[in-house]
N, C-alpha and C positions, 0 to 999 in steps of 0.2 A: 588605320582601322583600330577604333579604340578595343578593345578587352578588357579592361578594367575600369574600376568607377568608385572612391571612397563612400561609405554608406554615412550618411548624416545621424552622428549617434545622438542626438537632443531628438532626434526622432525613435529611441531607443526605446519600448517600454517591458517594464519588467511589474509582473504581476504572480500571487501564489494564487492557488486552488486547492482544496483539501478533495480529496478522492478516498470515497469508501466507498466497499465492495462486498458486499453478503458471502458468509461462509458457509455450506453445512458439513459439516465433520460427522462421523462414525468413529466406534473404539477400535474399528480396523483402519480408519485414514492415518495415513504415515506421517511420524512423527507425534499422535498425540498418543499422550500417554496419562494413567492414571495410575497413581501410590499410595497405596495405605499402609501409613505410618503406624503401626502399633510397637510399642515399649518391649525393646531386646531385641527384636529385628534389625534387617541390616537398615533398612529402612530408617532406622532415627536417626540415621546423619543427615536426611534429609527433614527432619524436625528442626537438629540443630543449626541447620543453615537455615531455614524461616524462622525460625527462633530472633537469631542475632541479625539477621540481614532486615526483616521487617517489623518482629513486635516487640524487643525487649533494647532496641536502638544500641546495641554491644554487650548487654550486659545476658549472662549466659542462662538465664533464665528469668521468667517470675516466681519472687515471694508468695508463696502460698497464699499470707495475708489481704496481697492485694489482686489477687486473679482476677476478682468482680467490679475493680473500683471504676475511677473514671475512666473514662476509654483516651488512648493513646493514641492522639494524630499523626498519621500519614503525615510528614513535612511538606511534600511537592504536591498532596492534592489540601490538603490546610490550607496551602499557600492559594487556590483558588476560589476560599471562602468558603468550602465543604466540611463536611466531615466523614474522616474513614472511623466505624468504630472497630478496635483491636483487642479491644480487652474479654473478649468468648474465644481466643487462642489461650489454652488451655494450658497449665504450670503441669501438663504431664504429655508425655510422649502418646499423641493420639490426633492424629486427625486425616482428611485425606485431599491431597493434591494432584491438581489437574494440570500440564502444561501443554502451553499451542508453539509450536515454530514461530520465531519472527518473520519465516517466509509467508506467511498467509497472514498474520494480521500487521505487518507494516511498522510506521514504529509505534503504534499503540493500538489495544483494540478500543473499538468508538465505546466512548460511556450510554451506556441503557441499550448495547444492543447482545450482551449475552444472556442467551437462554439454552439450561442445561436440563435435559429429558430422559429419567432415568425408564428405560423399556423394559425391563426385566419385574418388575415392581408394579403392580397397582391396587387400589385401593378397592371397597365394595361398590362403588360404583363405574369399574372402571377404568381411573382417571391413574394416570402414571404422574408422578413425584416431578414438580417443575420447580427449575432454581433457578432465580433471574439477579441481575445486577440494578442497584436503585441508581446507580451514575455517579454516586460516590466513592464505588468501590468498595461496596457491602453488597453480599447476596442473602436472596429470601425467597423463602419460596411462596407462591400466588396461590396454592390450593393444598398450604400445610394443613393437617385437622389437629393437631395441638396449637391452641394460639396461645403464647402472652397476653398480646393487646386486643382489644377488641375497636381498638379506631383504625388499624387499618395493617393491610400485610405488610406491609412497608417498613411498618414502625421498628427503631431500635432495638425492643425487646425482642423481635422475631426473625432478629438476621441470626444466618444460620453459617454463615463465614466470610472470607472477603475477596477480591478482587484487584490484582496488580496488573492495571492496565497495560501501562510502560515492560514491562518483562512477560507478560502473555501467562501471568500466574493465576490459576484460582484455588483457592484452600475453603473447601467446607471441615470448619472448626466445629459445628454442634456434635454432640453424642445423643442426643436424645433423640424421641421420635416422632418421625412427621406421618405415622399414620400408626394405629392399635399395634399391626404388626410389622411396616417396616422402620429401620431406624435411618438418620442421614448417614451414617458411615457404614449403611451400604450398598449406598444406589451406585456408588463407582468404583467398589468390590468386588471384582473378578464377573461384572457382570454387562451387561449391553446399555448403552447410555447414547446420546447425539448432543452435539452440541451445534448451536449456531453464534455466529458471531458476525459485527463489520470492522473491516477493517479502515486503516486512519493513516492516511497518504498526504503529506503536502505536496504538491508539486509547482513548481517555480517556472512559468513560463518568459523568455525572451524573443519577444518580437522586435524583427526587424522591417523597415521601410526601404525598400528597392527602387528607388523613380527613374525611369527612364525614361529621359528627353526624345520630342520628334526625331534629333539627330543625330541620335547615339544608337550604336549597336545596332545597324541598316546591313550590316555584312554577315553573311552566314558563315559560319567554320564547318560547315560539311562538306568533306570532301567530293561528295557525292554530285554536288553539284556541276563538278567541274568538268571539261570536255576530255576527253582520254586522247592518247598522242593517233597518231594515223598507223594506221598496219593490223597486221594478224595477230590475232592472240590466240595461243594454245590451250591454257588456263584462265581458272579466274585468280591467280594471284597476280600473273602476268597482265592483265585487264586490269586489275586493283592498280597495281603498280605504274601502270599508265596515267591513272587518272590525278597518282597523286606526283607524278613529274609534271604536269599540266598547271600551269597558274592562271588559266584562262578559264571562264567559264562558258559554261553552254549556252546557247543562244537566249530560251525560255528564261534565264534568271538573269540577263541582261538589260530588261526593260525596265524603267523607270520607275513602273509601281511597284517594283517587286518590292518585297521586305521578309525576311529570315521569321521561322516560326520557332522560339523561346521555350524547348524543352528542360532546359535546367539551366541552376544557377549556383555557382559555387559561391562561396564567403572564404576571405583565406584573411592570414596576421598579415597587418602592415609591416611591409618589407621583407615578405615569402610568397611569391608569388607559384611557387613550384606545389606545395603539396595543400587543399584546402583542408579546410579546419571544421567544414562541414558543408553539403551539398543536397540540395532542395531538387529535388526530382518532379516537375509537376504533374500532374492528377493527366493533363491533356497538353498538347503543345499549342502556345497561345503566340499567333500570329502580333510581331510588334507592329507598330503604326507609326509612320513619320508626320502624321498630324498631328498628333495629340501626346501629352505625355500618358505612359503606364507605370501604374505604381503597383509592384508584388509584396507581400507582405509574408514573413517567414515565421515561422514561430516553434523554437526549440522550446520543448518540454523537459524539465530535469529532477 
């Protein structure tokens, strides 16, 4: 009775999938946290580590001179043809930052799917202070009423900070204000805000191909099947035990049509046959067939 069977790896196949998943967060959801940075608090060490970690590339600050000038590319999102602009991160201790857990957003959160809602805050009609991501890793807000530009919210002039996808960062760097009375630095000031977000998963699937021949694997390993020894039993360990000193089976799975019904299938390393490496439990137990071959198909997600 065979047990084992090598799997045909040219029948191998390996594919990714990228998997995102809508977040909504609250200033009470655990882990997210909001800091505002202002000059002489304990706070601007976390200045000077956005400082040098994302907008001045080592160097321990910006020259006065050039605070306004060309905007300073992001390397890893440049490198996609985009542009991050950096240069409205401000040559003074002042801004405020948002971080998310890499457990919720994976290893990056998806481009154009943050939107930050400050609740504390609204305008005369209303409408509470929204901050969205362009997909660059710039944010703006949709319904500022100070505009720069007048072609569109989106535009350059009316980001109002940035977005580091890869480390789950966001910094609103403007100081100015997005309505008569409230300012951006401080809709995430000690006050109630949501955010939403998707997250950005690859996942690397491996399928494997199982075929089973008419004449393979016709024998069941259930012990169950088998006749118990003659006599009295007191217990059912005793009855157990019976059944598996017995190498004979019972009359009913004696007969010619019978065939074994296929509740699981291990995968184990060539040349360990003692512990598998992984075990496929199926959904239902699928009778095998000595007519025809069956082919199961496995598929590890990772």
């Amino acid at each position: 009775m065979s047990a084992f069977k090598n799997i045909d790896i040219s029948s191998t196949v390996i594919k990714q999938n990228v998997v995102s998943y809508t977040h909504n967060f609250t200033t009470s959801s655990a882990g997210i946290q909001s800091i505002n940075i202002i000059s002489g608090s304990v706070s601007s060490s976390y200045w000077n580590s956005l400082n040098v970690l994302f907008y001045t590339s080592g160097s321990p600050q910006y020259p006065k001179e050039h605070k306004f000038e060309k905007p300073i590319n992001n390397l890893a999102i440049s490198a996609r043809g985009a542009t991050q602009y950096l240069n409205k991160f401000h040559g003074y201790i002042s801004s405020s930052l948002i971080t998310i857990p890499q457990q919720y957003y994976g290893e990056k959160i998806k481009e154009k799917s943050f939107t930050l809602v400050g609740k504390d805050f609204t305008d005369n009609s209303s409408n509470n202070p929204k901050i969205v991501d362009d997909g660059n890793g710039n944010l703006y807000s949709t319904n500022a009423h100070h505009s720069q530009s007048t072609n569109h919210a989106s535009h350059s002039d009316n980001y109002v900070g940035n977005i580091f996808y890869e480390q789950g960062i966001a910094v609103i760097t403007e100081t100015g204000s997005w309505s008569g009375s409230v300012d951006y630095s401080d809709i995430t000031k000690d006050s109630n805000f949501t955010i939403q977000l998707d997250s950005y998963n690859t996942m690397t699937s491996h399928e494997y191909s199982v075929t089973l021949m008419p004449n393979e694997f016709n024998h069941t390993m259930n012990y169950s099947v088998r006749m118990p020894l003659s006599g009295s039993f007191n217990t059912l360990n005793e009855f157990t035990s019976s059944i598996h000193k017995n190498p004979y089976l019972a009359s009913e799975f004696t007969e010619s049509n019978f065939t074994p019904y296929i509740t699981t299938i291990n995968l184990y390393q060539k040349g360990d046959i003692d512990t598998p490496v992984m075990t496929a439990t199926l959904p239902k137990a699928i009778r095998k067939s000595n007519k025809i071959s069956t082919t199961f198909k496995i598929r590890l997600d990772m």
